[in-house]
BASELO-931506 format. One record per residue (C-alpha): residue in one letter; z negated, x negated, y negated. Coordinates in steps of 0.1 Angstrom, whole numbers, plus 5000, padded with zeros to 4 digits. Example, Ala and Ser with C-alpha at 12.3 -4.5 7.8 and 13.67 -1.06 7.14 Angstrom:
A492248775045S492948635011
end
This chain:
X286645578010X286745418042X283045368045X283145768044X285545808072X283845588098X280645758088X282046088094X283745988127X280645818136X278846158128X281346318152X280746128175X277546158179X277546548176X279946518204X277546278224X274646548221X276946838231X277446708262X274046608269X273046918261X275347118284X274546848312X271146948311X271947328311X273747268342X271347028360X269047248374X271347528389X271647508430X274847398446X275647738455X274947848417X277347578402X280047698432X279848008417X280347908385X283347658395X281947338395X280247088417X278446738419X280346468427X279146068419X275646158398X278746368373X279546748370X283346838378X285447108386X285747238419X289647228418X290246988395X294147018380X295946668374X297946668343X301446518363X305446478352X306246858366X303347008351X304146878319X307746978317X306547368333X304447378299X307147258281X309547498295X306847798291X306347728252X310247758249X310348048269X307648198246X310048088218X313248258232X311748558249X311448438283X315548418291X316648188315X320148088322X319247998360X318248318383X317248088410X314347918391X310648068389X310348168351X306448148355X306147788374X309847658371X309947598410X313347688427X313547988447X314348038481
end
């Protein structure tokens, strides 16, 4: 039983491994003005988003706040917060 897990994560792995190979080596021959178009750029020998988007305290609590708005219909009890971003209006 557990020699068929770590074979199929193994498996996974490896699938996983080629994908990316693959998609590296779809990408490596565009231009720099190609893979600007397209949103990405070289950076350290690696392929990365031109505006990468950190994953921080705020942004996590703004998706919290947007899934509970999606439960409760979007009301919020505070007119002087965004109810897109949760920033505080001027």
């Amino acid at each position: 039983m557990i020699y068929r897990r770590i074979i199929s994560s193994l498996k996974r792995k490896r699938q996983t491994r080629h994908q990316l190979h693959e998609d590296y080596r779809a990408l490596s021959h565009l231009s720099d003005h190609m893979m600007k178009d397209i949103g990405l750029r070289w950076e350290e020998g690696e392929i990365v988003s031109i505006t990468p988007v950190p994953i921080t305290r705020k942004a996590h609590e703004n998706a919290e706040a947007a899934a509970s708005d999606a439960i409760t219909g979007g009301v919020h009890d505070d007119p002087g917060i965004c109810r897109h971003c949760g920033a505080k209006l001027a």
